[in-house]
C-alpha positions as CSV (number, residue, x, y, z in Angstrom):
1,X,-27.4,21.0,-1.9
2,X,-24.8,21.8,-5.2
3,X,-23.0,18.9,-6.2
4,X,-19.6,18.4,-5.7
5,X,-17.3,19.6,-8.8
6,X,-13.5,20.1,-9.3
7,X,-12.9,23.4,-11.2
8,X,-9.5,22.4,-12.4
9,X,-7.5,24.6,-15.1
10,X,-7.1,23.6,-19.0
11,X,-3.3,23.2,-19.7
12,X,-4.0,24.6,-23.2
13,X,-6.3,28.0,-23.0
14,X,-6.5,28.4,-19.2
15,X,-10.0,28.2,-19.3
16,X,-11.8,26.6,-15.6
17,X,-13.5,23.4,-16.1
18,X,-15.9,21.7,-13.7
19,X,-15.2,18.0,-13.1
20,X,-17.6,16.2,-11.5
21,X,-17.1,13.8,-8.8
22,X,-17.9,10.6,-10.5
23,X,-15.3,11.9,-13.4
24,X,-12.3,12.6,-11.2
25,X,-10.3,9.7,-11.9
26,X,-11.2,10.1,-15.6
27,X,-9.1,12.5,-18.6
28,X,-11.6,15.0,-19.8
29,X,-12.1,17.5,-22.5
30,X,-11.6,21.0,-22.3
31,X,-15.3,22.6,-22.5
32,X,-13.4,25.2,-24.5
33,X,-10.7,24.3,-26.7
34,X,-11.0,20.3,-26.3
35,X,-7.3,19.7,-25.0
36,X,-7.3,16.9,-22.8
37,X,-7.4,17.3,-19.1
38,X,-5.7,14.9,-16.7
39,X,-7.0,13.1,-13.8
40,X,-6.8,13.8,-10.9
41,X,-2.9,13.7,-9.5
42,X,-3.2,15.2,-6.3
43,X,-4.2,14.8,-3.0
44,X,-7.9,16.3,-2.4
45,X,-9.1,18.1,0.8
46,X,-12.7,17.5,1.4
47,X,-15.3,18.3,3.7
48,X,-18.3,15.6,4.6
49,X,-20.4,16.9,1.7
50,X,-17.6,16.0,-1.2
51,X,-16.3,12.9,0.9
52,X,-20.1,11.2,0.9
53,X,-20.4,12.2,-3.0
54,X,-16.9,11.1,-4.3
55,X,-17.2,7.8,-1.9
56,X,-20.2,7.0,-3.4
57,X,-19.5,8.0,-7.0
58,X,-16.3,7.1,-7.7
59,X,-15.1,4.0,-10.0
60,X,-11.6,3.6,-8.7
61,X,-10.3,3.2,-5.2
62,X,-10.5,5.7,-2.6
63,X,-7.8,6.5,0.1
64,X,-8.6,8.6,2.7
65,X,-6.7,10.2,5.1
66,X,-8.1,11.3,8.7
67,X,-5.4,13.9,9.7
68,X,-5.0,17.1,11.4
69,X,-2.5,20.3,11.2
70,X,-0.9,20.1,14.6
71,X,-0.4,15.9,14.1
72,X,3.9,15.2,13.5
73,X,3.1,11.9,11.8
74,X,0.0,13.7,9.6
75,X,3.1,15.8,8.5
76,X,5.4,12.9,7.2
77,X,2.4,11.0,5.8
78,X,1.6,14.6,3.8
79,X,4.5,14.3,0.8
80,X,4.3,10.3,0.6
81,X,0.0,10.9,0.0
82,X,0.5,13.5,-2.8
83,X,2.8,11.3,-4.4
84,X,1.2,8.3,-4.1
85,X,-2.0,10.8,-5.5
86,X,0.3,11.5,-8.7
87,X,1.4,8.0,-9.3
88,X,-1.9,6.6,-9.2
89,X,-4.0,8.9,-11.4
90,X,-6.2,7.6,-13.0
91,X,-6.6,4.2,-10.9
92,X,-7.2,5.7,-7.3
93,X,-7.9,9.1,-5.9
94,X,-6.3,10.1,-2.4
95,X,-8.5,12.4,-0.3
96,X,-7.6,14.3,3.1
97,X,-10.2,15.0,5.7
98,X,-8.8,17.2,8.4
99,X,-10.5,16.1,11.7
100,X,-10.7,19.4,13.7
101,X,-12.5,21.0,10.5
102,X,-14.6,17.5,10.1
103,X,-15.5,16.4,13.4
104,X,-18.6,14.5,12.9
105,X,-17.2,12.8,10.3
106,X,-13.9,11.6,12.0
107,X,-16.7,10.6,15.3
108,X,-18.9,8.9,12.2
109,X,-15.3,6.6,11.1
110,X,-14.6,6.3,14.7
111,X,-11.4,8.1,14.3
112,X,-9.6,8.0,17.6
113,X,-5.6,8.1,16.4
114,X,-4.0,10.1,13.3
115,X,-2.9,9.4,10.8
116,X,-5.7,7.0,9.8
117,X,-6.7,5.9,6.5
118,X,-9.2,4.1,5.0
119,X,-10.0,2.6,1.7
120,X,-13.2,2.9,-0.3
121,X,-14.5,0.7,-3.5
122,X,-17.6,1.4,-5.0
123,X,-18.8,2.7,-1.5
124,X,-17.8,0.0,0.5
125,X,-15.0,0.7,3.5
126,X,-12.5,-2.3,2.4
127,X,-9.6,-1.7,4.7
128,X,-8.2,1.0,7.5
129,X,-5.1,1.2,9.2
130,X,-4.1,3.7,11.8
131,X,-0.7,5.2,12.1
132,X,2.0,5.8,9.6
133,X,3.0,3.6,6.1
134,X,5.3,3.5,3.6
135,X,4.1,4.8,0.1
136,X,4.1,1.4,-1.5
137,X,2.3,0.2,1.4
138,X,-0.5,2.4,0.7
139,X,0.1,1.6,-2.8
140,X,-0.7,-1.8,-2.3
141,X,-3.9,-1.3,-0.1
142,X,-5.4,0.7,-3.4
143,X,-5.0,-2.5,-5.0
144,X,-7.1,-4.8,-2.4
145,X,-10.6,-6.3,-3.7
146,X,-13.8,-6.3,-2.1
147,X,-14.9,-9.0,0.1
C-alpha cells in the first residue's frame, strides 16, 4: 500500500508538492522554489486508507466528520467544518468521511446517526458527538486533552 500524501499547489511557481500525512498540519517548503507552503486550511475527504494514516500520524487534533450527500444537517454542518478547517490550521485538521462511500468504516465507529464527529489525539478517540454544533463548539472540542 502507497502512503497517504497531499499534493497541494506552491503559491509561488505552481509547482505540486506531496505532503505527507504526518506533515499536514505543518508549513512546508516548496520542493522547487522553497516558498513556504501553508497548512492545511481545509476540510479533507478521506477514505479508510488516509483516515487510519492521518489518525495515527498526526501531531494535532483530529475532527472527523461521519456525513453523507443526501443528509440536510451534513449540509449545514459543511460551511461551519471548512471554516472551522481554516481557522485552525496549523493546530487541528478537520477530515470528512462520507458514510455511503466508507461503509465499513462508519460500521467500524458505530456510526448510526449523521452528522457525527469524533475527535482524535495522537490516535486516541477523545470525544464524539452526534448531531449538529455550532463552530465554536467544535472549536472547543479540538481543544479537549486526553484522559
Amino acid at each position: 500500500m502507497t502512503p497517504f500524501s497531499l499534493l497541494t499547489t506552491c503559491p509561488q511557481c505552481a509547482t505540486a508538492n506531496r505532503i505527507p500525512a504526518a506533515h499536514l498540519s505543518h508549513r512546508g517548503r516548496c520542493g522547487k522554489c522553497k516558498a513556504t507552503l501553508p497548512a492545511l486550511s481545509k476540510a479533507l475527504p478521506v477514505d479508510a486508507a488516509a483516515f487510519a494514516e492521518i489518525i495515527h500520524s498526526s501531531p494535532v487534533p483530529i475532527l472527523v466528520d461521519f456525513w453523507a450527500a443526501w443528509c440536510g444537517p451534513c449540509q449545514m454542518a459543511a460551511p461551519e467544518l471548512e471554516l472551522l478547517a481554516k481557522e485552525m490550521s496549523g493546530q487541528a485538521l478537520v477530515l470528512k468521511v462520507d458514510t455511503e462511500a466508507e461503509p465499513a468504516l462508519a460500521a467500524q465507529f458505530r456510526i448510526q446517526s449523521i452528522p457525527n464527529f469524533h475527535v482524535f489525539h495522537h490516535g486516541k478517540l477523545v470525544h464524539q458527538q452526534a448531531g449538529l454544533a455550532p463552530r465554536a463548539v467544535m472549536r472547543s472540542w479540538l481543544t479537549l486533552k486526553e484522559s
